[in-house]
Backbone atoms as SQL, in Angstrom:
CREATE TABLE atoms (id INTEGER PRIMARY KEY, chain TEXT, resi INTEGER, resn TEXT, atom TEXT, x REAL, y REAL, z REAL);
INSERT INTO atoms VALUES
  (1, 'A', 1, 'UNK', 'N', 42.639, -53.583, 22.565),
  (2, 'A', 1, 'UNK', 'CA', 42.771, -52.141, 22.448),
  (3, 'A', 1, 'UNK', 'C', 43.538, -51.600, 23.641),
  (4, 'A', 2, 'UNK', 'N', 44.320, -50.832, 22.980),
  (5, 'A', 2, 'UNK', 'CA', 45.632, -50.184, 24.701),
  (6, 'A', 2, 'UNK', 'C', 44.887, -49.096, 24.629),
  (7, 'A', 3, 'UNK', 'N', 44.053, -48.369, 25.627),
  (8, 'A', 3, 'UNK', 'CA', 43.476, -47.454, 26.056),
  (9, 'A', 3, 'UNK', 'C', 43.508, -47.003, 27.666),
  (10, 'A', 4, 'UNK', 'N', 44.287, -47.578, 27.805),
  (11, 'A', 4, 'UNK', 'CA', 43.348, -48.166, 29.647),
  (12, 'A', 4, 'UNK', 'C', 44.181, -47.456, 30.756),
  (13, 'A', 5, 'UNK', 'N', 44.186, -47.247, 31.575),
  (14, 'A', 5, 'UNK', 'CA', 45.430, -46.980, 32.661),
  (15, 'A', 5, 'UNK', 'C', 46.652, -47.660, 32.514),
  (16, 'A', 6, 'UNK', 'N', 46.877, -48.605, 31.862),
  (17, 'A', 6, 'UNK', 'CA', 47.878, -49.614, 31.758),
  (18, 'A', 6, 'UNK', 'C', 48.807, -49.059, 30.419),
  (19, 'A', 7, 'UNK', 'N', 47.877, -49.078, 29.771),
  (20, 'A', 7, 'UNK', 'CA', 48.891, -48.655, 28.652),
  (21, 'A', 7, 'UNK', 'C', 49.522, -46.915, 28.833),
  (22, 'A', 8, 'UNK', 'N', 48.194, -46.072, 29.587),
  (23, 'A', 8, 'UNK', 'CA', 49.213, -44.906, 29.938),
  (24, 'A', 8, 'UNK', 'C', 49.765, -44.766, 30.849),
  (25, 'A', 9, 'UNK', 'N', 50.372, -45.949, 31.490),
  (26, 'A', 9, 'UNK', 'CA', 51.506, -45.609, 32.560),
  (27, 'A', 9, 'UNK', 'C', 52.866, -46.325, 31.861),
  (28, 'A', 10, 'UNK', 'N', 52.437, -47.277, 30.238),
  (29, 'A', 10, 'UNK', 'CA', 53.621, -47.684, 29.346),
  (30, 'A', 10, 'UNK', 'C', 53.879, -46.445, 29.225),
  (31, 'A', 11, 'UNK', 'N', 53.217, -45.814, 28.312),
  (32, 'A', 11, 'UNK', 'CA', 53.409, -44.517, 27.421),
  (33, 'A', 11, 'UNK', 'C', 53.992, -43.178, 28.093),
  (34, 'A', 12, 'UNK', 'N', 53.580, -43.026, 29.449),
  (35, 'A', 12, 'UNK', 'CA', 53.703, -42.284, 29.960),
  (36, 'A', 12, 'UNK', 'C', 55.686, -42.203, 30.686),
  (37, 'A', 13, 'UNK', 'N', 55.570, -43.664, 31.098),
  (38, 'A', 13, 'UNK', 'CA', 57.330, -44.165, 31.261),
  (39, 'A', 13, 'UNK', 'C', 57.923, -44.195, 29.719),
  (40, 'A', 14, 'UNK', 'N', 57.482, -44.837, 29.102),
  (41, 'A', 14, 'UNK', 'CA', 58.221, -44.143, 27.686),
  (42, 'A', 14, 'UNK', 'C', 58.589, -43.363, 27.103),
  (43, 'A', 15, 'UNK', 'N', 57.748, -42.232, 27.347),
  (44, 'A', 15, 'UNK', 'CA', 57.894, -40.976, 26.941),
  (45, 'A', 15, 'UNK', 'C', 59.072, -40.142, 27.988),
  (46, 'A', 16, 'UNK', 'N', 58.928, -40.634, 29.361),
  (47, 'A', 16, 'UNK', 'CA', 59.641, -39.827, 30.480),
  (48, 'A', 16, 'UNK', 'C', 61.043, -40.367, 30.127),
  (49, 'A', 17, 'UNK', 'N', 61.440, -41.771, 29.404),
  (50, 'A', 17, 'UNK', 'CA', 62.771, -42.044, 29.179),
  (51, 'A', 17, 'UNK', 'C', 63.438, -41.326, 28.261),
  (52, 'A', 18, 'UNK', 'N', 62.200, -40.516, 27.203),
  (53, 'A', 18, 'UNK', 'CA', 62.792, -39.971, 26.050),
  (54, 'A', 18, 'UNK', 'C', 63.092, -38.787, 26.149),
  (55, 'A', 19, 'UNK', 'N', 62.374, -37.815, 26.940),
  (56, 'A', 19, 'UNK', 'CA', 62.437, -36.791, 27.384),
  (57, 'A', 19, 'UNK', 'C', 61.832, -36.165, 28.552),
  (58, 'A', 20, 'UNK', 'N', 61.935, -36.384, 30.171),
  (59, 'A', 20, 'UNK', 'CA', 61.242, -35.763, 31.247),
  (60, 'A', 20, 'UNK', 'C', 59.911, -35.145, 31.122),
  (61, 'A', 21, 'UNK', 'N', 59.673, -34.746, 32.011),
  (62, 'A', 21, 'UNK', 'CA', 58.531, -34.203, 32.301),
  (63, 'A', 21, 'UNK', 'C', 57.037, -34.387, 31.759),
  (64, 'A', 22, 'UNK', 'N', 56.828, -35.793, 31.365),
  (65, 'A', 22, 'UNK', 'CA', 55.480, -36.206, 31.517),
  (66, 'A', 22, 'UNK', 'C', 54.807, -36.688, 32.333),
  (67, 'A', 23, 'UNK', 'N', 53.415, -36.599, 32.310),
  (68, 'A', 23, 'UNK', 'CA', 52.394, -37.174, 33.491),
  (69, 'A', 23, 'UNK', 'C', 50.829, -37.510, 32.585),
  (70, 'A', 24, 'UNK', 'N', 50.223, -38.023, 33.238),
  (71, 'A', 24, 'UNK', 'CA', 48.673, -38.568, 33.152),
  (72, 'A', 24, 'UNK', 'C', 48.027, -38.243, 33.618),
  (73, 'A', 25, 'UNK', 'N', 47.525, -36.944, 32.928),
  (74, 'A', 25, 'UNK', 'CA', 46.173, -36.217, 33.960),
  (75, 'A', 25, 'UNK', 'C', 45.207, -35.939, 32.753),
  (76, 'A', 26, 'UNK', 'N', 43.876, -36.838, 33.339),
  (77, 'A', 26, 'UNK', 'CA', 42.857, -36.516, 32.539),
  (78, 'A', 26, 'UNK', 'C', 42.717, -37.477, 31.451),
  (79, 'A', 27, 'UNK', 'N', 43.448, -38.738, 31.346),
  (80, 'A', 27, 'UNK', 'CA', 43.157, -39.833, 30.583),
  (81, 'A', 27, 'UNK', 'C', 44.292, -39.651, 29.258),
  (82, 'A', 28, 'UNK', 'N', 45.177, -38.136, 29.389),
  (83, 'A', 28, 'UNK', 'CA', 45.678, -37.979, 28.715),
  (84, 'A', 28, 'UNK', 'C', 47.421, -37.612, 29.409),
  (85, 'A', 29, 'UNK', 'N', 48.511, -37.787, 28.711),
  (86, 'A', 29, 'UNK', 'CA', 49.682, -37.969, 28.831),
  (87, 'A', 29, 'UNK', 'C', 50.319, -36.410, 28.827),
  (88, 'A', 30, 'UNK', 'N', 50.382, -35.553, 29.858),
  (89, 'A', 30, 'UNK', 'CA', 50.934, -34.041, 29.947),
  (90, 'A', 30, 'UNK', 'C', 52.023, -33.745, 29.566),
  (91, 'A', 31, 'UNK', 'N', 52.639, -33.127, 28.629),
  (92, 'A', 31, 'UNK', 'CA', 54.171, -33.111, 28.762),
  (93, 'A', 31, 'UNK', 'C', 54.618, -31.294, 29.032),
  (94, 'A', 32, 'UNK', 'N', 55.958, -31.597, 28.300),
  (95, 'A', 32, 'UNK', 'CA', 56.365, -30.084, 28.657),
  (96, 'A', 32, 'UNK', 'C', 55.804, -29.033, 27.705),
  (97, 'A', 33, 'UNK', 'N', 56.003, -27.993, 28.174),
  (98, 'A', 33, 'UNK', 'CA', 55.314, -27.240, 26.998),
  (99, 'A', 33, 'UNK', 'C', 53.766, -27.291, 26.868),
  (100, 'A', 34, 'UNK', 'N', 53.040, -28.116, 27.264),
  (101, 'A', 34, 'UNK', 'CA', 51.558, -28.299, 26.504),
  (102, 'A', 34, 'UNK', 'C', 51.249, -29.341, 25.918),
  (103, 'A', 35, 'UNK', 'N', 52.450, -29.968, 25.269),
  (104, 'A', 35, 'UNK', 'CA', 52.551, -30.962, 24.511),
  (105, 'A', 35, 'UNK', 'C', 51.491, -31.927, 25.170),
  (106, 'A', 36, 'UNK', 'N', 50.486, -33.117, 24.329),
  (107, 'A', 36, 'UNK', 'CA', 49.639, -34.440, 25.061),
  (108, 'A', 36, 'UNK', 'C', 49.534, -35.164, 23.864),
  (109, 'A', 37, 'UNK', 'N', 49.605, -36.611, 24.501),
  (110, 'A', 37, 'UNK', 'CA', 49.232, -37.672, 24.048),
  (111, 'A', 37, 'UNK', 'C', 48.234, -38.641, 24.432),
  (112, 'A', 38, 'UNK', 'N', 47.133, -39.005, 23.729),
  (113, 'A', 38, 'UNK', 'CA', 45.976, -39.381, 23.903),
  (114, 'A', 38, 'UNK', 'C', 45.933, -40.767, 23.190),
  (115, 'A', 39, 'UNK', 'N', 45.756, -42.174, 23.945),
  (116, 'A', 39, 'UNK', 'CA', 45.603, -43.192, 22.971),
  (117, 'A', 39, 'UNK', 'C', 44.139, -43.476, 22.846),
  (118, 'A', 40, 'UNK', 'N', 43.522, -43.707, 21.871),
  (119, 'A', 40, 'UNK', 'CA', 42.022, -43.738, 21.636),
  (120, 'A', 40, 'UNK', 'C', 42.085, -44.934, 20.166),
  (121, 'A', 41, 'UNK', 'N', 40.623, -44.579, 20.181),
  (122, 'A', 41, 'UNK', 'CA', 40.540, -46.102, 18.748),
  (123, 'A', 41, 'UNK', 'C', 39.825, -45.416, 18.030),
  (124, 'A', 42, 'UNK', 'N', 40.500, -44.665, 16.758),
  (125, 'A', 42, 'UNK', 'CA', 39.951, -43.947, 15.721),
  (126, 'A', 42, 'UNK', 'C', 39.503, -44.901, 15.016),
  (127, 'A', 43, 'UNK', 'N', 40.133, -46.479, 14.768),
  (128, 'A', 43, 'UNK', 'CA', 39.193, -46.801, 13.515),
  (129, 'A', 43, 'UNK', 'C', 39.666, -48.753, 14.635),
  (130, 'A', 44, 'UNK', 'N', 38.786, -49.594, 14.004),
  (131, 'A', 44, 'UNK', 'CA', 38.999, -51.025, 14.244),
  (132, 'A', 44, 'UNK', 'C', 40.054, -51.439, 14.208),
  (133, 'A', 45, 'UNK', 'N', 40.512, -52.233, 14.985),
  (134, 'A', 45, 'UNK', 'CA', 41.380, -53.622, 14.818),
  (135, 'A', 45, 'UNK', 'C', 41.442, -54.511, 14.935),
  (136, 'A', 46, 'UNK', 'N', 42.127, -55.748, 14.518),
  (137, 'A', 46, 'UNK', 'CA', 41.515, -56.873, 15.015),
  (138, 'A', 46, 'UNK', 'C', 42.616, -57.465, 16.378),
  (139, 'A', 47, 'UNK', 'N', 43.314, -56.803, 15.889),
  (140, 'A', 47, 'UNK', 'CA', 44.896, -56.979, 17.899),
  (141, 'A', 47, 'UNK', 'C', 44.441, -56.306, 18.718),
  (142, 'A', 48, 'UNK', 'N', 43.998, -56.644, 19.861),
  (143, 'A', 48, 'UNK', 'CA', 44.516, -56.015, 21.474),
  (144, 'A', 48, 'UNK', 'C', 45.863, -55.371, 21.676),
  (145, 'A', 49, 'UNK', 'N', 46.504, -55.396, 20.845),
  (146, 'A', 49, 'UNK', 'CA', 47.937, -54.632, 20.837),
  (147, 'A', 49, 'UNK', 'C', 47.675, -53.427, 20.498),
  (148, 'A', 50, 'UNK', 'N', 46.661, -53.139, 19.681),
  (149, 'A', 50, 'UNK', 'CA', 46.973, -51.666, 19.044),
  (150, 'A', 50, 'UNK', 'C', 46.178, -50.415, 19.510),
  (151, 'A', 51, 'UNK', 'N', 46.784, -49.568, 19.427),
  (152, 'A', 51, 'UNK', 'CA', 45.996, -48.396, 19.709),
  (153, 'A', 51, 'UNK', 'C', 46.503, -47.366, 18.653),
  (154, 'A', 52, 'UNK', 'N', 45.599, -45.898, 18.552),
  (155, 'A', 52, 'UNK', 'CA', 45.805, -45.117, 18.013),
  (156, 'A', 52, 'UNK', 'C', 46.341, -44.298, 18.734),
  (157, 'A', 53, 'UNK', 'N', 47.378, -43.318, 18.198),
  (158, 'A', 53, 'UNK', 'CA', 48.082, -42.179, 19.299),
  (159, 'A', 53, 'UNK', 'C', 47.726, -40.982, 18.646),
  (160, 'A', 54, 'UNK', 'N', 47.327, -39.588, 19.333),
  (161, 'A', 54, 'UNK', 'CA', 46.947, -38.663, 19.079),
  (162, 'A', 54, 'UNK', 'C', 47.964, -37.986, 19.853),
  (163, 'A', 55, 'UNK', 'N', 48.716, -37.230, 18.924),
  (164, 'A', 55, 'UNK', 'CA', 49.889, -36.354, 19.074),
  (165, 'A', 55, 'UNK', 'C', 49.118, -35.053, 19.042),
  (166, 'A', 56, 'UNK', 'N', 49.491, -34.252, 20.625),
  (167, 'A', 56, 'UNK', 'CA', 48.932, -32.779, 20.394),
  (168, 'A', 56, 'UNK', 'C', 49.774, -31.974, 20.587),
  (169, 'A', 57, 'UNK', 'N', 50.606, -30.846, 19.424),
  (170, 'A', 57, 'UNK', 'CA', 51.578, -30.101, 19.915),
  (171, 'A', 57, 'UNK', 'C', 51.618, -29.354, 21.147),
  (172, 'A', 58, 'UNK', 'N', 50.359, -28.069, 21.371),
  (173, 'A', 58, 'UNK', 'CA', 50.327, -27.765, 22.455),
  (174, 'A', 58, 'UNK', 'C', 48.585, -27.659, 22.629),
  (175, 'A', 59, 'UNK', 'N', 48.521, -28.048, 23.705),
  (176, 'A', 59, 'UNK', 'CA', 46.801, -29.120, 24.039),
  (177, 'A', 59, 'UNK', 'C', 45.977, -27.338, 23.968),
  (178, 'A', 60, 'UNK', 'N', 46.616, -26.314, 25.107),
  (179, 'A', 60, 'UNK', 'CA', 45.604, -25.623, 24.877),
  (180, 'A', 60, 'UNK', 'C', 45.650, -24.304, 23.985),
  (181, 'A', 61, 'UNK', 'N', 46.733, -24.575, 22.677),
  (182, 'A', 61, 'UNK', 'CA', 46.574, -23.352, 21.710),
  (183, 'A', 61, 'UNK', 'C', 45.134, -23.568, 21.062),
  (184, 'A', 62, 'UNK', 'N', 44.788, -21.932, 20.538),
  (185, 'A', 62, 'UNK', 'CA', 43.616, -21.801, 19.944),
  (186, 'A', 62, 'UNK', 'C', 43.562, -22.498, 18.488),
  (187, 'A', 63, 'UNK', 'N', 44.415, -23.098, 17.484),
  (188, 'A', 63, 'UNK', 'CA', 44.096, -23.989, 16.663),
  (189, 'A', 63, 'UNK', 'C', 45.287, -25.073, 16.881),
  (190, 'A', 64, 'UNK', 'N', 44.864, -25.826, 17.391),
  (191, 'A', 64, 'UNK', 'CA', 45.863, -27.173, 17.874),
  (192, 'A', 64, 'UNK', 'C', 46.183, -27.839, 16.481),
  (193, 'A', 65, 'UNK', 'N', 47.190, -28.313, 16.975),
  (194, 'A', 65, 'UNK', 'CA', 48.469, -29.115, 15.695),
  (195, 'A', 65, 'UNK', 'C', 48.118, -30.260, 16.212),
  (196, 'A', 66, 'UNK', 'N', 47.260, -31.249, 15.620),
  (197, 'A', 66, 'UNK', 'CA', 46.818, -32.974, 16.001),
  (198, 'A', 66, 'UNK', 'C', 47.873, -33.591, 14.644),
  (199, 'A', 67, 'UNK', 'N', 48.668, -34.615, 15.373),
  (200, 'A', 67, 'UNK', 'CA', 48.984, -35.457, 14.717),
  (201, 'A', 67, 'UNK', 'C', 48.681, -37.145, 14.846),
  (202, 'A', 68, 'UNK', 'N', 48.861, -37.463, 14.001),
  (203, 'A', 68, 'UNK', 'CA', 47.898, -39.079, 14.427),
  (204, 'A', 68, 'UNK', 'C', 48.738, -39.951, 13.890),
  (205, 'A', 69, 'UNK', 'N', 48.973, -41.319, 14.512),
  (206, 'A', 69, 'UNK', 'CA', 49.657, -42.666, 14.194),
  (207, 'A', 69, 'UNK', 'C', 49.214, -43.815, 15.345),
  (208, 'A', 70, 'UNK', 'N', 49.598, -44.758, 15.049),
  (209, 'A', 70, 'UNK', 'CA', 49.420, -45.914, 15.378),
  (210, 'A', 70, 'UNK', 'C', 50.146, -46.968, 15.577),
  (211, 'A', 71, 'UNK', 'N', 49.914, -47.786, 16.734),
  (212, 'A', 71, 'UNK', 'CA', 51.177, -48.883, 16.802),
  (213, 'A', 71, 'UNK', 'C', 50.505, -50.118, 17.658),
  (214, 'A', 72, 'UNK', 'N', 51.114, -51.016, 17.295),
  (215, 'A', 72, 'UNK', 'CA', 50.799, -52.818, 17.769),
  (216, 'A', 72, 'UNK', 'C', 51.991, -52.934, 18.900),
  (217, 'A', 73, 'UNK', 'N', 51.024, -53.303, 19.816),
  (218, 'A', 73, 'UNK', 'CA', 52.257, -53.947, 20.772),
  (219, 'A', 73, 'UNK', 'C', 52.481, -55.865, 20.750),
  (220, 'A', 74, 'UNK', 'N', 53.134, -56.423, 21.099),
  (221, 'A', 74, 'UNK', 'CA', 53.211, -57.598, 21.433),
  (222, 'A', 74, 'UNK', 'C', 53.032, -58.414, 22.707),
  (223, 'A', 75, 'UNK', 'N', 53.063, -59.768, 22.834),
  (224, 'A', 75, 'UNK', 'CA', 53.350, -59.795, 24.345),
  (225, 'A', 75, 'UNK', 'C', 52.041, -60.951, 24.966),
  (226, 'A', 76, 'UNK', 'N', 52.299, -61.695, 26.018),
  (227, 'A', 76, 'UNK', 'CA', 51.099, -62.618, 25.974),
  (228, 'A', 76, 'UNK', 'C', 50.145, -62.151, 27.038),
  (229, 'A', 77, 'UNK', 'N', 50.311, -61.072, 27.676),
  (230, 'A', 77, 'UNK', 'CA', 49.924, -60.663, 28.751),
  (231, 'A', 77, 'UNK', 'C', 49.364, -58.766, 27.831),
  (232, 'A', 78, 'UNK', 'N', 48.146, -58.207, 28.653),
  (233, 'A', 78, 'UNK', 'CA', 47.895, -56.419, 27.991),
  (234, 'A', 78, 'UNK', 'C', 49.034, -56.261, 28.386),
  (235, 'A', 79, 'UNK', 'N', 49.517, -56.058, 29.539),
  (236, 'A', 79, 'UNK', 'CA', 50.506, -55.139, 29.942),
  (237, 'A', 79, 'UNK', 'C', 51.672, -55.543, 29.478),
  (238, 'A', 80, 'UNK', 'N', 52.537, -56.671, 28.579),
  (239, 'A', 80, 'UNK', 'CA', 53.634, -56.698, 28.102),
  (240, 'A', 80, 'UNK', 'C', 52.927, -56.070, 26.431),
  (241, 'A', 81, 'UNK', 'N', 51.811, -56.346, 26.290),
  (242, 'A', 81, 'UNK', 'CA', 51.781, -55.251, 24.939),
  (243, 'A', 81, 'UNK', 'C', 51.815, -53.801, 25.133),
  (244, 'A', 82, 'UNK', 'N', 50.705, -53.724, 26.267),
  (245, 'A', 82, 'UNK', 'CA', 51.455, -52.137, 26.210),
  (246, 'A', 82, 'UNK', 'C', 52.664, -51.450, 26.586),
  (247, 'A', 83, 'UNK', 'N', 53.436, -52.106, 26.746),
  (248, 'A', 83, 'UNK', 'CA', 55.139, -52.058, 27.121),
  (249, 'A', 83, 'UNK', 'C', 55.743, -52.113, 25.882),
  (250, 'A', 84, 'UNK', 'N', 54.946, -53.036, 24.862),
  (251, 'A', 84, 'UNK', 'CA', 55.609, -53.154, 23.788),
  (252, 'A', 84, 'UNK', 'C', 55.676, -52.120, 22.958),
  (253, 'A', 85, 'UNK', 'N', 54.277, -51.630, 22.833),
  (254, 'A', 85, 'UNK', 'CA', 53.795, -50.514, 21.960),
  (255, 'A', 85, 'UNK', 'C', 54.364, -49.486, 22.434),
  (256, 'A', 86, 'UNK', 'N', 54.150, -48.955, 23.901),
  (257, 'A', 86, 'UNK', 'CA', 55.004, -47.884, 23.797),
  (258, 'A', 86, 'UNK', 'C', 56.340, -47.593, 23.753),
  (259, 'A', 87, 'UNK', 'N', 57.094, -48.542, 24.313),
  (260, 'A', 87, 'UNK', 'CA', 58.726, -48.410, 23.873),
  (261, 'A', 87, 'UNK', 'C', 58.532, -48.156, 22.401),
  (262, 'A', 88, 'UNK', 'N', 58.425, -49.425, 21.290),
  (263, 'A', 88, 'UNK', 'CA', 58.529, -49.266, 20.052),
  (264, 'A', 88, 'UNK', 'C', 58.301, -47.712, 19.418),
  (265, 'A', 89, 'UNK', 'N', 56.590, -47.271, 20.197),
  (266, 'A', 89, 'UNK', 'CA', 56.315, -45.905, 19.716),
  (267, 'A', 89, 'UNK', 'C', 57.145, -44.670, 19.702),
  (268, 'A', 90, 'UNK', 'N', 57.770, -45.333, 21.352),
  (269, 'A', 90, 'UNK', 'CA', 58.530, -44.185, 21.581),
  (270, 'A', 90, 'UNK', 'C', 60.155, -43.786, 21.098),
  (271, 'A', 91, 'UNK', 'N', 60.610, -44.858, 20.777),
  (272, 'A', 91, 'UNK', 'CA', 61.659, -44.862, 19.767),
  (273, 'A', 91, 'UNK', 'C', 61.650, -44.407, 18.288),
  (274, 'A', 92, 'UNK', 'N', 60.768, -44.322, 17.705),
  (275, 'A', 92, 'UNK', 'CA', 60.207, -44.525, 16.496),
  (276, 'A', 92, 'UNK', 'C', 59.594, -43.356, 16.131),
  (277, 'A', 93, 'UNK', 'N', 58.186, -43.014, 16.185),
  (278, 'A', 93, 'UNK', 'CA', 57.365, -42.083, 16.243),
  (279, 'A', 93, 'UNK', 'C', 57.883, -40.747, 16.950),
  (280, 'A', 94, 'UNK', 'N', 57.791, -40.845, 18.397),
  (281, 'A', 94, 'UNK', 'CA', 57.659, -39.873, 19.377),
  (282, 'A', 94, 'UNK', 'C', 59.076, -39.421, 19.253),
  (283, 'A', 95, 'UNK', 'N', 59.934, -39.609, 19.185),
  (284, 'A', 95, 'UNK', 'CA', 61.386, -39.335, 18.997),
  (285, 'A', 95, 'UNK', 'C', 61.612, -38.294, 17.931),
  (286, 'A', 96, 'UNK', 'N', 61.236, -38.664, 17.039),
  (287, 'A', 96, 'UNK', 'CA', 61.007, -38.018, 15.560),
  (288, 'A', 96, 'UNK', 'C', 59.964, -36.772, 15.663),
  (289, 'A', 97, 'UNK', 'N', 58.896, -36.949, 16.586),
  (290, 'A', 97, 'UNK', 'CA', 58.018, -36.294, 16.748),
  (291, 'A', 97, 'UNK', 'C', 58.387, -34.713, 17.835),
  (292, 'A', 98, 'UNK', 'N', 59.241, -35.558, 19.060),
  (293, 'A', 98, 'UNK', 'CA', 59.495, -34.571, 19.756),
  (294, 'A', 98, 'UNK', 'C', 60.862, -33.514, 19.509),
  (295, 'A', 99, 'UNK', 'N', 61.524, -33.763, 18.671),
  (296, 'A', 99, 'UNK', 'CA', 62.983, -33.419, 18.411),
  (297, 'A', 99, 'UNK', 'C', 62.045, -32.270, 16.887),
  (298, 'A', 100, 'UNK', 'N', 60.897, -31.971, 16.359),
  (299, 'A', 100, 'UNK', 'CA', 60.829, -31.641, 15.859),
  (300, 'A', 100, 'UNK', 'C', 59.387, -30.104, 16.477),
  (301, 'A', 101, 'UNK', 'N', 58.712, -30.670, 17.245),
  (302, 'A', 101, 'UNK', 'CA', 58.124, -30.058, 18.406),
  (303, 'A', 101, 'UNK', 'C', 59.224, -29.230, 18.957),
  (304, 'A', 102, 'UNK', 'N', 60.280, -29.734, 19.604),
  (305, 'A', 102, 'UNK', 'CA', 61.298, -28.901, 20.860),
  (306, 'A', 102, 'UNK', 'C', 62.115, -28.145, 20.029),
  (307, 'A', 103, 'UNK', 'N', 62.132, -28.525, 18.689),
  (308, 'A', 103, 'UNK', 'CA', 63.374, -27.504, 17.407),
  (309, 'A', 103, 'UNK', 'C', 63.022, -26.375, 16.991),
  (310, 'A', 104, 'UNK', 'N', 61.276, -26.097, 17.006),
  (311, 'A', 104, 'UNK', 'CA', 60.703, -25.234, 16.610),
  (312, 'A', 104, 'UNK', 'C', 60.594, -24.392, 17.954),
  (313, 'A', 105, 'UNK', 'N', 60.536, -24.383, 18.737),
  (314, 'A', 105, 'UNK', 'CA', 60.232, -23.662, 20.201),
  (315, 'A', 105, 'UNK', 'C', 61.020, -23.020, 20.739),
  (316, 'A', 106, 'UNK', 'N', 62.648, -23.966, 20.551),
  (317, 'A', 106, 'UNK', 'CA', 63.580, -23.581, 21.410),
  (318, 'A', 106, 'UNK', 'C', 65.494, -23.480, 20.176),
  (319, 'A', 107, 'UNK', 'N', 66.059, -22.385, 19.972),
  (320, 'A', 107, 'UNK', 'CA', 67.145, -22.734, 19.143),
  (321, 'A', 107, 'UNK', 'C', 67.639, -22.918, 19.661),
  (322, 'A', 108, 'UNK', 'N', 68.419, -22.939, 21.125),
  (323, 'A', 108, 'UNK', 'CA', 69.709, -23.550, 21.529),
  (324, 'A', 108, 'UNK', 'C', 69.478, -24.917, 21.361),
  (325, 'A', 109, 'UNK', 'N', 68.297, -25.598, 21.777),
  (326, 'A', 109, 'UNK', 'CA', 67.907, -26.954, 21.573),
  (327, 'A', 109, 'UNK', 'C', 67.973, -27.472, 20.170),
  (328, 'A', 110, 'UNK', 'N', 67.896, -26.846, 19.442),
  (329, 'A', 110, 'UNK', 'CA', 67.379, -27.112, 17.840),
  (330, 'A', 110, 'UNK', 'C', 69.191, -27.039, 17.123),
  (331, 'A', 111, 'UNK', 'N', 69.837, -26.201, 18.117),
  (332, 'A', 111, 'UNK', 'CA', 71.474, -26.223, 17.455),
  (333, 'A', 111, 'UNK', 'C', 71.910, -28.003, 18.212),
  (334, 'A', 112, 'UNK', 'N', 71.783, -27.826, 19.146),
  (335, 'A', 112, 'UNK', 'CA', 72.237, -28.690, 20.225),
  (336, 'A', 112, 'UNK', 'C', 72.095, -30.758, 19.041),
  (337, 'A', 113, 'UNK', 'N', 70.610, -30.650, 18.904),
  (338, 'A', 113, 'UNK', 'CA', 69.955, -31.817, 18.343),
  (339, 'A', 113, 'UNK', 'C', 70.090, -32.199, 17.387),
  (340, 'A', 114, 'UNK', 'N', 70.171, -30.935, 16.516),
  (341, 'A', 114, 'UNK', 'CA', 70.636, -30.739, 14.550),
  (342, 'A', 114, 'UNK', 'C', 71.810, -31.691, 14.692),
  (343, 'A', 115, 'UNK', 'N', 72.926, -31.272, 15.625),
  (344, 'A', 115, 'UNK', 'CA', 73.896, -31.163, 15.345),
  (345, 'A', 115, 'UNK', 'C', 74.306, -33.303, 15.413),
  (346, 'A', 116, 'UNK', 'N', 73.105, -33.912, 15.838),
  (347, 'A', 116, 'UNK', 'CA', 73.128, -35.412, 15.356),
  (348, 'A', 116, 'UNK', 'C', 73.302, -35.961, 13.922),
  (349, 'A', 117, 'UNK', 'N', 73.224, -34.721, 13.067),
  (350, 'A', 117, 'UNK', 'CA', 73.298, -34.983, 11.637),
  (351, 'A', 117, 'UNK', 'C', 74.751, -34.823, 10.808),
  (352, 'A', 118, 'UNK', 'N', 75.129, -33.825, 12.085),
  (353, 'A', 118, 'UNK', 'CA', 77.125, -33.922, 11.567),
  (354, 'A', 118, 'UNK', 'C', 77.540, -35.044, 12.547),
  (355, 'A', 119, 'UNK', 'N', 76.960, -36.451, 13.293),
  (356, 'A', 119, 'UNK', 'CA', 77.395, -37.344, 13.989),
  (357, 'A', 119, 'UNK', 'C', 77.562, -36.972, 15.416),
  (358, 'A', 120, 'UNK', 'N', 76.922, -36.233, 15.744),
  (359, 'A', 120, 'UNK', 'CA', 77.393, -35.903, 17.467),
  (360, 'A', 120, 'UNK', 'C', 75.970, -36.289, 18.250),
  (361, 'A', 121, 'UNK', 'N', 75.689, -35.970, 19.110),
  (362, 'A', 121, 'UNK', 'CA', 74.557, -36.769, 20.369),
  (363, 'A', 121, 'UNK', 'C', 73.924, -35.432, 20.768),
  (364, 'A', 122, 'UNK', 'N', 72.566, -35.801, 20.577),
  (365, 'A', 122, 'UNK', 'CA', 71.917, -35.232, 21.058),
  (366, 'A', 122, 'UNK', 'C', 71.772, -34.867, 22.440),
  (367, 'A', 123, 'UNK', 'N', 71.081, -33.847, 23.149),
  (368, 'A', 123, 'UNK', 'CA', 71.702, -33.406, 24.998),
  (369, 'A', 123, 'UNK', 'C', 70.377, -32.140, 25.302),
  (370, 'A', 124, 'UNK', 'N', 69.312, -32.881, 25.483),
  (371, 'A', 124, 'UNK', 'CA', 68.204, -32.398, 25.765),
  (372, 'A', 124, 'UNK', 'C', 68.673, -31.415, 26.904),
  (373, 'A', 125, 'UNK', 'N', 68.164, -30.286, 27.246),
  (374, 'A', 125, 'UNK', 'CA', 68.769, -29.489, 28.279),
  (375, 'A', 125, 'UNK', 'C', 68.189, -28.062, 28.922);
């Protein structure tokens, strides 16, 4: 199970490659805006790779937006799984997750990011 300090200092560098300004306060992953990510074990597994991720749009609005997924890391060592899991997550999941979080909040950002769909690069800013 990736729960541990280890896996949120993967998650936490994962997330900071994808977009700045995260930290680990409180067992949970701070970002901009409010935004947190919480890995916990909603249901069994049978891998040490996996954890559950609890996506919180903004941690302290009065009815919070929880989103939930999950991911396996690899690796023969915890800490190359939780390296695994969170890169993978963070390519994958959180990418998708945050480009849709930061679109709703902000339109210059939301013109800026869209605009990956007529082939141009995204430019967080």
């Amino acid at each position: 199970m990736l729960n541990d300090a280890v896996a949120l200092a993967a998650f936490e560098e994962a997330l900071n490659d994808v977009r700045p300004g995260w930290a680990v306060h409180d067992g949970a992953i701070v970002g901009p805006g409010g935004a947190s990510v919480r890995l916990v074990q909603s249901h069994a597994s049978a891998s040490d790779g996996h954890t559950d991720v609890q996506l919180v749009l903004e941690d302290a609005a009065h009815r919070r937006v929880e989103l939930w997924d999950c991911v396996v890391g690899m690796g023969a060592t915890h800490q190359e799984r939780a390296q695994f899991a969170a890169i993978l997550w963070s390519r994958t999941t959180a990418g998708a997750w945050l480009e849709l979080m930061y679109s709703m909040r902000s339109p210059p950002w939301r013109e800026r990011c869209m605009a990956h769909y007529r082939g141009a690069t995204c430019q967080a800013g």
